[in-house]
N, C-alpha and C positions, 0 to 999 in steps of 0.2 A: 610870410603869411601861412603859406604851407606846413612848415615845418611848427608852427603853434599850433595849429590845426590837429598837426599829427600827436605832437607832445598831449594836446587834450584826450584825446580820443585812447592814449594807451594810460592815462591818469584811470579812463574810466573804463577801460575794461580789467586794470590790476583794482579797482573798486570790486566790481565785478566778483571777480574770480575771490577776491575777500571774503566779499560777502558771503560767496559759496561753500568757502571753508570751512567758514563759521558755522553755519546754519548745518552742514554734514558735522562737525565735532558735538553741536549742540545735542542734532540726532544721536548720533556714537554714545552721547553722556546718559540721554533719555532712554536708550535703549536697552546700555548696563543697568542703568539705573532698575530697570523693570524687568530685567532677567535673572539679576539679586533677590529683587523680592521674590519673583515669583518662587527662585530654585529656593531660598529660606523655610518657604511655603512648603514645598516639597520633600527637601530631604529635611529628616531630621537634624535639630541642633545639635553640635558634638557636647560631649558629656563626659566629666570625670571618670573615668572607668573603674573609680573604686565605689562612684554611686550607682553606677550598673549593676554592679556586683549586688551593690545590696538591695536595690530593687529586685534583683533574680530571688533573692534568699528570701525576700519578705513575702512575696510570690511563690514561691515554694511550699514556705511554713503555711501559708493560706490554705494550699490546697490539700496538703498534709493535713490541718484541722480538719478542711470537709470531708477528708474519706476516711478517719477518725471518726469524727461524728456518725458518720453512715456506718458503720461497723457496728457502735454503739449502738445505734437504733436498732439495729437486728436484734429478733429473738436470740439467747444466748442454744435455746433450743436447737432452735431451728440450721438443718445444715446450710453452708455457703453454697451461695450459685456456681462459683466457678468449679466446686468440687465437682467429681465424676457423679452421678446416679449410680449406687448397687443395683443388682439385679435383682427382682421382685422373687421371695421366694416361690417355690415351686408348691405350690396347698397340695397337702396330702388329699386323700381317697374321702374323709371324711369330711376335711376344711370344706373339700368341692360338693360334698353331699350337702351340708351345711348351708353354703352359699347359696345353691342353685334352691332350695328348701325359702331361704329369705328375701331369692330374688321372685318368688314364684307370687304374682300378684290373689291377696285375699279375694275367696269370692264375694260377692257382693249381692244380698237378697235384692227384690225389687223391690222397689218404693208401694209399700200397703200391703205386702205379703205379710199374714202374720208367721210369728215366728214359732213350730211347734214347742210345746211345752218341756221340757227335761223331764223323763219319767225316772223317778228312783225306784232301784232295783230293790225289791223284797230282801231282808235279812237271812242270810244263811243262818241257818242251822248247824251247829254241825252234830257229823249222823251219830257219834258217840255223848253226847252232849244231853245236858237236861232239856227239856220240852217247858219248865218253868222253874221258878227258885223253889225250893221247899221249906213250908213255915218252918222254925224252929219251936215254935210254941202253938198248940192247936186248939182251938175254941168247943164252945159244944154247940150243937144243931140245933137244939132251940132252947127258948129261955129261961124255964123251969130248972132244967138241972138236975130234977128231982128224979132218982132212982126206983123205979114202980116194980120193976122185978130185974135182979140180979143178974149177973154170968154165973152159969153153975159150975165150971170149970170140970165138967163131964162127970158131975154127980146128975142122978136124976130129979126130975123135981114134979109136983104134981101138976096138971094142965086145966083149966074148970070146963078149959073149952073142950079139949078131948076127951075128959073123965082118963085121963090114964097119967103114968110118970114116965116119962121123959127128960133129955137133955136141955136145957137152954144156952143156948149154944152163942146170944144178945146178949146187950142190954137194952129193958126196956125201960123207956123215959117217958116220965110223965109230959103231956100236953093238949093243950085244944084241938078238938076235930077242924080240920082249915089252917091249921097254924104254919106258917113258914118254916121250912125245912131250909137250913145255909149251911153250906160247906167247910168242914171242921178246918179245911188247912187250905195250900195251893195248891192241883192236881191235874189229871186228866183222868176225863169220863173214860172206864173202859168198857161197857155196857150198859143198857137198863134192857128188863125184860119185867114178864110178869112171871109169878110163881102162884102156885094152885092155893099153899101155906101162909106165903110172907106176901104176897100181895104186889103190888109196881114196886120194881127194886133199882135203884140206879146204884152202879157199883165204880166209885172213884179212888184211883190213886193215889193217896196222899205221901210223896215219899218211897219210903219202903214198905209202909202200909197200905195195904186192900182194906176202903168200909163199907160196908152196902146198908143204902140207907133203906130201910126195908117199910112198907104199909102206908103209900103214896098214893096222892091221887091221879085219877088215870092222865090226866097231860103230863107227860113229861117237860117241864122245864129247860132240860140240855140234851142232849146228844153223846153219840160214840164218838170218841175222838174228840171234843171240846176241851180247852183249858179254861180252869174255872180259877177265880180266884175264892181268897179264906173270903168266908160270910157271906157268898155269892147263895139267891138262893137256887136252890137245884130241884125243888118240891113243895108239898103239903102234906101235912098231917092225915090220913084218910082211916084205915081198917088193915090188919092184919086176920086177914082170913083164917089163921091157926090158934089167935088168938082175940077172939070175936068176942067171949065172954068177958074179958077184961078191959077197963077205962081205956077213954083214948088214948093211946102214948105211941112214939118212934121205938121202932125197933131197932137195934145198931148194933150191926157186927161188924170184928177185927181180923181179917186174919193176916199174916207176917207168910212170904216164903208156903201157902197154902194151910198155916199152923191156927186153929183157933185161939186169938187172944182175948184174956178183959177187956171191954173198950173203956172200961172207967177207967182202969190202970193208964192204958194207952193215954187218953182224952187228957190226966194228970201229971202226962210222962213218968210215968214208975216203970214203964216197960220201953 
């Protein structure tokens, strides 16, 4: 009876210790099992090493295009980065005058200041130079034309107002008493005065010619020192005090160099 007792009891604890085997290999199997995967998980798959190779190289050429490409993209101008920086030259005396000229901020008026005017400066002269053009062709002083008494070219001739013979040393021109007197060329006034004989005389430069326009009335029209232009007028017809007995007319003397000339010759360019 014992000993069937005993036979059961070590049935069931080699059940037992069975069971426990089991259930520890089953563990052992679950735990490989999950430490496979995990390491799978982990380490890289192994891999042909000739397809390594060519993933390196594809990889490679990749990055080779992009820094290709970036190169291209630069200006072909413009220096590379990695190059050194030259040294900036050194500016001359004047580059620095220059510079420090263009760094110098413009002044600035205020807002409503007007702005003075720009005055232009008067025309030089210069001192050897003409004072005007001189006509080339010269008109007569008034509009008749008409010759009332001659230049006697230092013959004497008789006078009605003197009662004597004398030089005439003019030409007298016919015209109306009041009549406009203009200036035979372009010139400058170099006096007027009166005379006891010839009456207000204004005496203009014309050129190389002196004319004095002689038996004016008392206003003078211009001045010493005046530039007149041709046909400007410069008087009126009045009275020749030496010549009182004779029609109204201008009196008109030439002279060149202090020389008495014809002024009709002159007036026609013959002289």
């Amino acid at each position: 009876m014992n000993g069937k007792r005993f036979s059961n009891e070590k049935a069931r604890r080699n059940g037992f210790y069975l069971a426990l085997a089991v259930c520890l290999v089953a563990v052992g199997v679950a735990a490989w099992s999950t430490y496979d995967a995990v390491n799978g998980v982990v380490e890289p798959a192994y891999t042909d090493p000739g397809s390594s190779q060519l993933f390196q190289q594809q990889a490679e050429d990749v990055r080779s295009g992009q820094e290709e490409g970036a190169v291209e993209d630069q200006d072909p101008e413009e220096p590379a980065a990695a190059q050194e920086a030259s040294p900036a030259p050194t500016p001359t005396p004047d580059a620095r005058e220059t510079a420090g000229a263009a760094s110098q901020p413009e002044e600035v008026q205020p807002t409503g200041t007007p702005q003075p005017a720009a005055t232009e400066e008067p025309e030089q002269v210069p001192a050897n130079g003409p004072l005007y053009a001189i006509s080339t062709q010269l008109s007569w002083p008034v509009e008749s034309q008409e010759t009332q008494k001659a230049y006697s070219a230092g013959a004497p001739v008789y006078s009605e107002t003197m009662k004597d013979w004398r030089i005439h040393a003019g030409l007298d021109l016919a015209a109306q008493s009041g009549e406009t007197v203009t200036a035979c060329g372009n010139g400058m006034v170099l006096s007027t005065y009166t005379d006891p004989m010839l009456g207000n005389v204004v005496v203009i430069q014309h050129g190389e010619y002196d004319f004095s326009y002689c038996g004016l009335g008392e206003n003078f029209q211009v001045a010493e020192g005046d530039i007149v232009t041709q046909g400007q007028a410069v008087g009126t017809v009045a009275a020749v005090p030496g010549e009182s007995a004779d029609a109204p007319h201008l009196h008109l003397e030439v002279q060149r160099d202090g020389v008495y000339l014809d002024p009709e010759a002159v007036l026609k360019g013959s002289l």
